[in-house]
C-alpha positions as CSV (number, residue, x, y, z in Angstrom):
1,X,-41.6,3.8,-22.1
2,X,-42.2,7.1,-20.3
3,X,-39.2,9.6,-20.3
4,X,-38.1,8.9,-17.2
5,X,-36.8,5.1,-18.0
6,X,-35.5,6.3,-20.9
7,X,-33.2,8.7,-18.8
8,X,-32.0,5.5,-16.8
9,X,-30.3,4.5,-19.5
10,X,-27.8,5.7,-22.0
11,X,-29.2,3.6,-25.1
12,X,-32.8,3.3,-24.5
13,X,-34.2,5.9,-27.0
14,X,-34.3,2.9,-29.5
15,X,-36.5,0.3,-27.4
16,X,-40.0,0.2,-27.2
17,X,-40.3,-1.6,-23.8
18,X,-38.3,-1.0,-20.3
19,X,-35.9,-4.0,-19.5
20,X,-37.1,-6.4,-17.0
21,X,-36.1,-6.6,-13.5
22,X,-34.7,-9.7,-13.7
23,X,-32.3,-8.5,-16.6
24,X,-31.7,-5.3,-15.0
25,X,-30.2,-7.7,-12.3
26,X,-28.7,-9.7,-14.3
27,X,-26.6,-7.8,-16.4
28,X,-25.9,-5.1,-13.9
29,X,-22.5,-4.8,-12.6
30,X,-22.2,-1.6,-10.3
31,X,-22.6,-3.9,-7.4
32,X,-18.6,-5.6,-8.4
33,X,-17.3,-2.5,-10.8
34,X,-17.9,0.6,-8.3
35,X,-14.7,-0.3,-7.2
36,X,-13.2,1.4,-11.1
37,X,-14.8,4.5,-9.5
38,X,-11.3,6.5,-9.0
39,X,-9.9,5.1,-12.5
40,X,-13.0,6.0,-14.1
41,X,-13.0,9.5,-13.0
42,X,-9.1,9.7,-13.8
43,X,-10.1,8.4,-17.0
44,X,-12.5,10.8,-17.6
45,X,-11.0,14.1,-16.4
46,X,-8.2,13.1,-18.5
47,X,-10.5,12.7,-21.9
48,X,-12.1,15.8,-20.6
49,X,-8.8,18.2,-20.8
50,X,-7.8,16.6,-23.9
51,X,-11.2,17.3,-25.8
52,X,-11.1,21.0,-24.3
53,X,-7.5,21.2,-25.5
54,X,-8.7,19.9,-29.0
55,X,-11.4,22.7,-29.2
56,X,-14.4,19.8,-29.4
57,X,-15.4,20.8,-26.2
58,X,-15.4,24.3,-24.3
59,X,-13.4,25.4,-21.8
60,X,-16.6,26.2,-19.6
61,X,-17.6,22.8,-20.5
62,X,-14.3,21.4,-19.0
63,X,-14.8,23.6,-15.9
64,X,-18.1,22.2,-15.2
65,X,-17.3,19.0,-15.8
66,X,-13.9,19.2,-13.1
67,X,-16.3,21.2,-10.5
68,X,-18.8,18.2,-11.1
69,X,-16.4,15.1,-11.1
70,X,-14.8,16.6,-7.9
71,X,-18.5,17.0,-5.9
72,X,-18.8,12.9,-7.3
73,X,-15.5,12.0,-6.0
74,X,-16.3,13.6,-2.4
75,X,-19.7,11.9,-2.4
76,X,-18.1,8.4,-3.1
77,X,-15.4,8.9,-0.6
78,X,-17.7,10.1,2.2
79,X,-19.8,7.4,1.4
80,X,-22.8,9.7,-0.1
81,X,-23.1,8.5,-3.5
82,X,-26.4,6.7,-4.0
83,X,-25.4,3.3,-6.4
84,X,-28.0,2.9,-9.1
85,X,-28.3,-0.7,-11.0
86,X,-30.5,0.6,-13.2
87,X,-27.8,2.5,-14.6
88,X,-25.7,-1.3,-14.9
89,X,-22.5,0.0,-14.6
90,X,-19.6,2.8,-12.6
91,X,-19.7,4.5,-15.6
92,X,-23.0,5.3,-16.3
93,X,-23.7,5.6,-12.5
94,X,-21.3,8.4,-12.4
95,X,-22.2,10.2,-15.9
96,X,-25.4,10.1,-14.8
97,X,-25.1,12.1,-11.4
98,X,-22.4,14.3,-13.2
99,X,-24.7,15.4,-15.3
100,X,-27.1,16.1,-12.4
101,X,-24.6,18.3,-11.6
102,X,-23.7,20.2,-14.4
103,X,-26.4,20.0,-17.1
104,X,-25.3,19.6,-20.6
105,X,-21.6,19.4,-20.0
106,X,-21.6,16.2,-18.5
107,X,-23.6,15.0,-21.3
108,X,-20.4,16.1,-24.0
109,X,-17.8,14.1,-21.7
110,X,-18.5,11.2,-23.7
111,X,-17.7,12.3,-27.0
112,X,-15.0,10.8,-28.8
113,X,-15.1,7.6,-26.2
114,X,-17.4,4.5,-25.8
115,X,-17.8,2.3,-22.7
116,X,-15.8,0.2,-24.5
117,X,-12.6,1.7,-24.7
118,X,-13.7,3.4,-21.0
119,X,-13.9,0.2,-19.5
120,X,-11.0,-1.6,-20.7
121,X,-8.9,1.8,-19.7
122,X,-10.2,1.6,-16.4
123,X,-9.4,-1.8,-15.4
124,X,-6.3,-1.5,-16.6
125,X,-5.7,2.0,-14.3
126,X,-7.0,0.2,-12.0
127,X,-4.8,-2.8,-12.2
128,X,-1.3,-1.1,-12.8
129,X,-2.0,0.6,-9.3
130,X,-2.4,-2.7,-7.4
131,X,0.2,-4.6,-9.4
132,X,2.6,-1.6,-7.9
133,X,0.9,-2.5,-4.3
134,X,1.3,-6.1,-5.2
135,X,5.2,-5.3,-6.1
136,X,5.9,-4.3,-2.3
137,X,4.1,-7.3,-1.1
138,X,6.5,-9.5,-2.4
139,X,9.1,-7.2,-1.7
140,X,8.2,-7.3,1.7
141,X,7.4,-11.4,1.7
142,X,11.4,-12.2,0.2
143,X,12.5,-9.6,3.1
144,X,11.0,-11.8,5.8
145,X,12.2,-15.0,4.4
146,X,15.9,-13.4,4.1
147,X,15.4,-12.1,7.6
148,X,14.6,-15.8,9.4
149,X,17.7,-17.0,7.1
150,X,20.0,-14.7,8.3
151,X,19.5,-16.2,12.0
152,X,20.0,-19.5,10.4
153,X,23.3,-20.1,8.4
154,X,24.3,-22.9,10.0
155,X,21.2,-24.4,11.6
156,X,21.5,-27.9,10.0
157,X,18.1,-29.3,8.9
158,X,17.6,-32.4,6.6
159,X,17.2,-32.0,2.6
160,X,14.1,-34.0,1.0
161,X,13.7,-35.7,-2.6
162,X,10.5,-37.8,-2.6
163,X,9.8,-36.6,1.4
164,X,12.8,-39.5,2.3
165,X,15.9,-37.5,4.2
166,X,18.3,-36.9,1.3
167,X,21.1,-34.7,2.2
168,X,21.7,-31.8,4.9
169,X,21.0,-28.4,3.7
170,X,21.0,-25.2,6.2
171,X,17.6,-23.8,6.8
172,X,18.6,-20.8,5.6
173,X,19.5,-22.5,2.9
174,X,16.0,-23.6,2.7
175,X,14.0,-20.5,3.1
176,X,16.0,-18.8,0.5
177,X,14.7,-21.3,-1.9
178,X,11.8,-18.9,-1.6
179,X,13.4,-16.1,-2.0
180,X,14.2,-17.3,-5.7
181,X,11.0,-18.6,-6.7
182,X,9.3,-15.0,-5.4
183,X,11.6,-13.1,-6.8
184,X,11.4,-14.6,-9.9
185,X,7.4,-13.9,-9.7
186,X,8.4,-10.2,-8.9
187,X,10.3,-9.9,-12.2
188,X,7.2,-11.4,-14.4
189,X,5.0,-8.7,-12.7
190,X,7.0,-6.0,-13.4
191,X,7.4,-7.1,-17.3
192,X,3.6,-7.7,-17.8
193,X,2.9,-4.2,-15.9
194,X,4.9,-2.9,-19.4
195,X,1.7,-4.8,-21.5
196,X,-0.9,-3.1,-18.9
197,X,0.1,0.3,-19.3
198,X,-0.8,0.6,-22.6
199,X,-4.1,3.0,-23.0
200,X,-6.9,1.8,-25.0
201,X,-8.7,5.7,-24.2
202,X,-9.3,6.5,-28.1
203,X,-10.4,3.1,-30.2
204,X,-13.8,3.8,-29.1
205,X,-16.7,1.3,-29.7
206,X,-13.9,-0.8,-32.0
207,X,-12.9,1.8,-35.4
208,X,-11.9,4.4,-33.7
209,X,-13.6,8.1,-34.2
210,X,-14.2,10.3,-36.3
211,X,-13.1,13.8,-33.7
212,X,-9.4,14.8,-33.5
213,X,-8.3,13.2,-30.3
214,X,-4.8,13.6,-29.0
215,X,-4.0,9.9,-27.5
216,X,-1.0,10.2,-26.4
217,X,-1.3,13.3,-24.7
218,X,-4.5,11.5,-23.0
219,X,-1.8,8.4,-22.2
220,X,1.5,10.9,-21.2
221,X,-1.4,12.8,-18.5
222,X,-2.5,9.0,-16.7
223,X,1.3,7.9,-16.9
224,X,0.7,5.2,-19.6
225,X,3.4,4.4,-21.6
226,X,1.6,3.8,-25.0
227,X,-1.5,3.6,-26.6
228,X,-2.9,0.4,-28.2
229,X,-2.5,0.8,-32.0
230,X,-5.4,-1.5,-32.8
231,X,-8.5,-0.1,-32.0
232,X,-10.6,-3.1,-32.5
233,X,-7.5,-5.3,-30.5
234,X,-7.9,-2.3,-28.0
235,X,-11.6,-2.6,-26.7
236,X,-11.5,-6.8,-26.8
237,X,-8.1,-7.3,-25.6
238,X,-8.2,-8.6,-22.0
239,X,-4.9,-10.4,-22.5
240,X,-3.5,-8.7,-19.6
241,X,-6.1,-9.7,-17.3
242,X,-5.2,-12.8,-18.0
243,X,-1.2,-12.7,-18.3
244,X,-1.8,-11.1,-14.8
245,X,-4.0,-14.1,-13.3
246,X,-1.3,-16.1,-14.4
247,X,1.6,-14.7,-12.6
248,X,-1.1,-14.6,-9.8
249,X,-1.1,-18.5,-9.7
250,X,2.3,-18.5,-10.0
251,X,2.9,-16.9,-7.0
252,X,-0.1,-18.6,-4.9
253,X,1.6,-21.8,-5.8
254,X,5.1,-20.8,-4.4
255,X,3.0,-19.7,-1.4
256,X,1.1,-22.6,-1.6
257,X,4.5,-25.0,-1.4
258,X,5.6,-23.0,1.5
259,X,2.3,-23.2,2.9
260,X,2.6,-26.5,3.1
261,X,5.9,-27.0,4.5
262,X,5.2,-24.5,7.5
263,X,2.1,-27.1,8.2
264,X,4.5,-30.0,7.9
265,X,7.0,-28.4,10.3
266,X,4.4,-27.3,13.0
267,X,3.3,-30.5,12.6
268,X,4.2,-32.7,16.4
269,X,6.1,-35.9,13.7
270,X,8.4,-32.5,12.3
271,X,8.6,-30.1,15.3
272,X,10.8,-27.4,13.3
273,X,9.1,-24.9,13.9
274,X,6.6,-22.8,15.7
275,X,3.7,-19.8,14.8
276,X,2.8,-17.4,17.4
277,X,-0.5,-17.8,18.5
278,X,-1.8,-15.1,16.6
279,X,-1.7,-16.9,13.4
280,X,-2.9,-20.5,14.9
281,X,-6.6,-21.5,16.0
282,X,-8.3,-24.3,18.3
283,X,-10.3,-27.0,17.8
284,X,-14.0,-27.0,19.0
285,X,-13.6,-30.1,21.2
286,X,-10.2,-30.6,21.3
287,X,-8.2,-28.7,23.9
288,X,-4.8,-29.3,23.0
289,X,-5.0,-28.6,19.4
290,X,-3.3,-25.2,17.9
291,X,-3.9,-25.3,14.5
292,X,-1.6,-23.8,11.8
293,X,-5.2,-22.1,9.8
294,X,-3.3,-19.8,8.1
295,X,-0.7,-21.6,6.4
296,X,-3.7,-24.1,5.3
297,X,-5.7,-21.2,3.7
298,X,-3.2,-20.0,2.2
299,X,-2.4,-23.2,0.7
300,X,-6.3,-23.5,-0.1
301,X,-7.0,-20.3,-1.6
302,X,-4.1,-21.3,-4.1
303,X,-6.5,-23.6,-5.9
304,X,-9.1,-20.2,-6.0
305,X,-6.9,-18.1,-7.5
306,X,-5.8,-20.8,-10.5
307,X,-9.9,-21.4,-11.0
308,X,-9.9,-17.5,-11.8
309,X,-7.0,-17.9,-14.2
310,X,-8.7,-21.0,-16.0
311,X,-12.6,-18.7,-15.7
312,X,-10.3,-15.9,-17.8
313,X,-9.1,-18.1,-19.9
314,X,-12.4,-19.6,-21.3
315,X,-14.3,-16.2,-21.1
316,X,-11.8,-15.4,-23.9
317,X,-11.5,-18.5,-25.5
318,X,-14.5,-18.4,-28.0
319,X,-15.2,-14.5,-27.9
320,X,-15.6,-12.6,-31.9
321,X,-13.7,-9.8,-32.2
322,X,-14.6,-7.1,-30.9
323,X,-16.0,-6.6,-27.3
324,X,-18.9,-8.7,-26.2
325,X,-21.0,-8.6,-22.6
326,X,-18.9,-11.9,-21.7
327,X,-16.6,-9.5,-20.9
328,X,-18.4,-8.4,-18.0
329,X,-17.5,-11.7,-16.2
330,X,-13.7,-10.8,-16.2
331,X,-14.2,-8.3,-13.4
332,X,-14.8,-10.7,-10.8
333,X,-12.5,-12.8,-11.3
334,X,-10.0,-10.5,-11.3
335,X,-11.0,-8.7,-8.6
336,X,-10.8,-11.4,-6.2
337,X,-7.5,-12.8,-7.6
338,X,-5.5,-9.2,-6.7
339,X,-7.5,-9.2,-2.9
340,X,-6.3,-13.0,-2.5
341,X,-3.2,-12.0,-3.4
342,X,-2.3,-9.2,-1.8
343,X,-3.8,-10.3,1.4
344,X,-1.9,-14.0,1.0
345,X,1.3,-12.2,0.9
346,X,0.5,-9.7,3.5
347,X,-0.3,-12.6,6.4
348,X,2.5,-14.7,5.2
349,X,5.3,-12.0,5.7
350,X,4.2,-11.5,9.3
351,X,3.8,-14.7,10.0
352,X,7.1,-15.5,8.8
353,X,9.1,-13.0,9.8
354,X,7.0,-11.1,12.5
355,X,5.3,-7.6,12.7
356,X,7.4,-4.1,13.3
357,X,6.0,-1.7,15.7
358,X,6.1,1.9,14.0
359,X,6.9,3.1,16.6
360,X,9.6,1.3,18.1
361,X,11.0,-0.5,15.3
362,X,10.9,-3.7,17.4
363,X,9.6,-7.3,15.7
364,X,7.7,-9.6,17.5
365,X,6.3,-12.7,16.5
366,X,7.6,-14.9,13.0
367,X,8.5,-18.4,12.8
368,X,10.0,-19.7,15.9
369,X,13.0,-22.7,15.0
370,X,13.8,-25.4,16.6
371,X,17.1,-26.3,16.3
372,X,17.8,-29.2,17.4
373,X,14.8,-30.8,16.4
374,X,15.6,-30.2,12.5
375,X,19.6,-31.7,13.2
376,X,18.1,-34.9,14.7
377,X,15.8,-35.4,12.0
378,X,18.8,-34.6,9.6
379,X,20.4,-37.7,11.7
380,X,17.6,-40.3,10.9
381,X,18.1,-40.8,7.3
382,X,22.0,-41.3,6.6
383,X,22.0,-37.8,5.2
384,X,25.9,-37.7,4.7
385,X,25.9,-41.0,3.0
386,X,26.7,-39.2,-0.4
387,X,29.4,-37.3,1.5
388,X,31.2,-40.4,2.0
389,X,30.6,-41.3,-1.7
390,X,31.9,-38.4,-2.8
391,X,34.9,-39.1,0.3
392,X,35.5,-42.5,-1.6
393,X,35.9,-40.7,-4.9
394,X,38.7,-37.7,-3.9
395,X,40.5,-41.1,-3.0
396,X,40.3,-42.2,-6.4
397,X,37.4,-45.1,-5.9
398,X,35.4,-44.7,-9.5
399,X,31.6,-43.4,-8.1
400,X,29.9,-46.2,-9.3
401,X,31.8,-48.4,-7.0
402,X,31.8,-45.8,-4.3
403,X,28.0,-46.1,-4.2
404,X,27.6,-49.6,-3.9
405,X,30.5,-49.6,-1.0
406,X,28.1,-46.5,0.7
407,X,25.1,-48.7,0.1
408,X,26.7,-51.7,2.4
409,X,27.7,-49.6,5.1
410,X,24.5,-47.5,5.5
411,X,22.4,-51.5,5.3
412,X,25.3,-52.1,8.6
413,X,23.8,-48.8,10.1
414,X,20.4,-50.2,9.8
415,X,21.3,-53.0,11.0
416,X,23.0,-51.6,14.0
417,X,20.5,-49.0,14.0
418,X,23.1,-46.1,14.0
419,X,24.3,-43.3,11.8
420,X,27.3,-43.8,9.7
421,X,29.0,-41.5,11.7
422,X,28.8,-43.4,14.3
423,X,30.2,-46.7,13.7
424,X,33.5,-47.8,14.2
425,X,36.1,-47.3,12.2
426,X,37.3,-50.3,11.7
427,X,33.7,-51.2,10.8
428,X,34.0,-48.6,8.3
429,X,37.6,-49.9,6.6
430,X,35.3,-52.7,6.2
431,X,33.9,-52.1,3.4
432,X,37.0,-50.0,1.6
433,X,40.6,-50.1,2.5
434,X,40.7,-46.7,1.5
435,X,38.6,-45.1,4.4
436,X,41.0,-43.3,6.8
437,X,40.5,-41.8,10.1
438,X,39.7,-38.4,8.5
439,X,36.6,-39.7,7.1
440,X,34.2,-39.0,10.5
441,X,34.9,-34.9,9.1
442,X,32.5,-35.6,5.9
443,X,29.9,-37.4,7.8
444,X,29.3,-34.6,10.3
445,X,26.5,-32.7,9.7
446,X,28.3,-29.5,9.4
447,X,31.3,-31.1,7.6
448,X,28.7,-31.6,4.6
449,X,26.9,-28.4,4.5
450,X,30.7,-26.8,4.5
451,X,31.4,-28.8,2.2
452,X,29.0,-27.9,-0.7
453,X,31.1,-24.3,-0.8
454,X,29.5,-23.8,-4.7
455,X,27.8,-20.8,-6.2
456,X,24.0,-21.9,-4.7
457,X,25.6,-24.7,-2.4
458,X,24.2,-25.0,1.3
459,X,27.8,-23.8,2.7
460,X,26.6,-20.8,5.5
461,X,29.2,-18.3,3.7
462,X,27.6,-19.0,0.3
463,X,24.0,-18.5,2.1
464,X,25.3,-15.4,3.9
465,X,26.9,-14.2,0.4
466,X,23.5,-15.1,-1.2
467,X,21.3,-13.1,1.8
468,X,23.9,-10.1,1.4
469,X,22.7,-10.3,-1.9
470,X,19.4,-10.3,-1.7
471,X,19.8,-7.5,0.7
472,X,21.2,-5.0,-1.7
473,X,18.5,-6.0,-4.2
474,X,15.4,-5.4,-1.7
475,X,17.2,-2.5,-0.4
């Protein structure tokens, strides 16, 4: 092996032959993890300072390694930094040209550290920033949906169990549903952001070392709130990644749900609803068509991101203690969940509840209702048939009987192919003696959203109490 592969790699002094090509492209992952770049030189500067504060490196050593890191960060973000797969990995692609630039200094910033411990501190850097970008996303996604709701308090629309029309809800009503379910998602990030931000920086190859390192002043200086206490748990542990791809698929699958609703609604057997053009496509050969695309990739990309989830899970599943290459193959995954993500949530918002000018402040685009079309779908199925139930039972019917009286008059609807609220009321007294003339109240549409005036009922002051309140939480 002449001296120059040997320099290409960090533990080649003990081989005897160069590594193929082939495995050199195999194994290599500086095409996927040069993306760690500005973790891995946080990382590093931050080991740096520590070892100079410890006295196991000098402080003209620390100089020259600051004055070098800084030339590698300019020549990554002008684009200048030449990407060698040789040297596999970010870390040894930058170590490498550091120590170009600074001689024997750049070769002492790895004492007290392995890749081991590097990596897993930079992918966890590296994630607790986009979890944070992540956190606005579905900030901003609940503030669109509580935006569309507040124009829609009282916009009648029908409620579905098994897809049949079940009861009238409001749409705002509706939409906040989503509010919950993200919100909820927004609460599990920010707790497993807590099991992130923990610093691995310290365990090494797996026991630890042998130099007087200073962790936690390593942790307190990139803003992590612990260090792992395992060293062994701390270079194998990709728990997080995982905890992290499963909040992911969480959240794709509440997007996923109101994916699907949107394509349901555009749809011309709904009509609710409408998507600015912007957000639709055409059809190759047929004119008419506007296609809702990207509700149905976000819809599709759902099943992507829970693949990554179960990929993480079986990387880990049969892995020794302590790290092994398998753990290579977590960074793709990952990767491409937090871009699906964050993108998912960025479209949706807009599409949902329009884009702001920055300049102007003004909003233009966002779901587009259609009134009337949601009421006179809410009119097809006898939605207020449980409101004359529950009519039956304030004047004192038992509800078992109340249901089987409701169940004759809606089969005389069908029969007479009209709404309950619109037969006779004689027809009505039909069936009970104790139906009165106040009863056509309870089977309007808005007589049984006002109605349901509970703590999460479809009532329009409990959705405007509930938007109110999701308002002062978003801020």
């Amino acid at each position: 092996m002449s001296q120059l592969d040997k320099k290409s790699q960090a533990w080649s002094a003990l081989f005897s032959e160069p590594m193929s090509e082939l495995v050199k492209r195999y194994t290599a992952s500086v095409f996927f993890d040069k993306r760690l770049w500005q973790a891995d030189i946080e990382g590093s500067l931050a080991h740096a300072a520590m070892l100079a504060r410890q006295g196991i490196i000098g402080a003209q050593d620390l100089a020259d390694i600051e004055r070098g890191m800084a030339q590698v960060r300019a020549e990554i973000e002008n684009g200048e930094f030449v990407w060698k797969p040789e040297l596999e990995d970010v870390h040894l692609n930058i170590e490498a040209r550091l120590t170009q630039l600074v001689g024997d200094a750049g070769k002492r910033l790895h004492t007290g550290r392995s890749r081991n411990d590097q990596v897993a501190t930079d992918v966890r850097l590296w994630l607790r920033g986009e979890i944070d970008q992540i956190a606005l996303g579905l900030a901003d996604m609940q503030r669109a949906l509580v935006s569309v709701a507040a124009h829609h308090t009282e916009t009648v629309m029908p409620g579905f169990t098994h897809m049949q029309v079940a009861q009238p809800v409001s749409f705002a009503h509706h939409l906040l549903a989503y509010v919950e379910m993200f919100a909820r998602d927004a609460e599990r990030l920010a707790d497993l952001r807590k099991r992130v931000n923990r610093l691995p920086l310290g365990a090494a190859a797996l026991a630890g070392t042998s130099y007087p390192l200073d962790r936690e002043s390593v942790a307190a200086a990139l803003g992590f709130d612990s260090v792992c206490q395992n060293s062994l748990d701390a270079v194998s542990d990709r728990d997080f990644a995982i905890e992290f791809s499963a909040f992911a698929a969480l959240v794709m699958i509440h997007v996923s749900r109101l994916a699907e609703e949107i394509v349901l609604w555009m749809s011309q057997n709904f009509g609710f609803i409408d998507l600015s053009d912007r957000y639709c496509t055409g059809s190759s050969i047929m004119p008419q068509k506007r296609n809702p695309d990207v509700a149905e990739l976000a819809r599709g990309k759902s099943g992507r991101v829970v693949g990554h989830l179960m990929a993480l899970i079986m990387l880990m599943k049969g892995q020794p203690l302590t790290y092994n290459k398998d753990n290579q193959e977590d960074k793709e995954p990952l990767f491409d969940t937090v871009d699906t993500v964050k993108d998912t949530l960025r479209i949706m918002a807009e599409m949902i509840g329009g884009e702001v000018d920055a300049a102007t402040g003004a909003r233009s685009g966002g779901l587009q209702v259609k009134a009337e079309a949601m009421q006179r779908a809410a009119l097809r199925g006898y939605a207020t048939a449980t409101d004359l139930a529950d009519y039956l039972v304030k004047k004192g019917v038992p509800f078992r009987d109340a249901h089987e009286v409701v169940a004759h008059a809606v089969k005389e609807g069908l029969r007479q192919q009209r709404d309950l609220a619109d037969l006779p009321l004689a027809t009505l007294q039909g069936f009970h003696a104790a139906i009165g003339d106040d009863v056509f109240e309870c089977l309007s549409l808005t007589g049984s959203l006002n109605a349901r005036n509970v703590i999460g009922g479809t009532a329009p002051n409990q959705a405007r109490a509930q938007i109110e309140r999701h308002r002062a939480r978003l801020g």
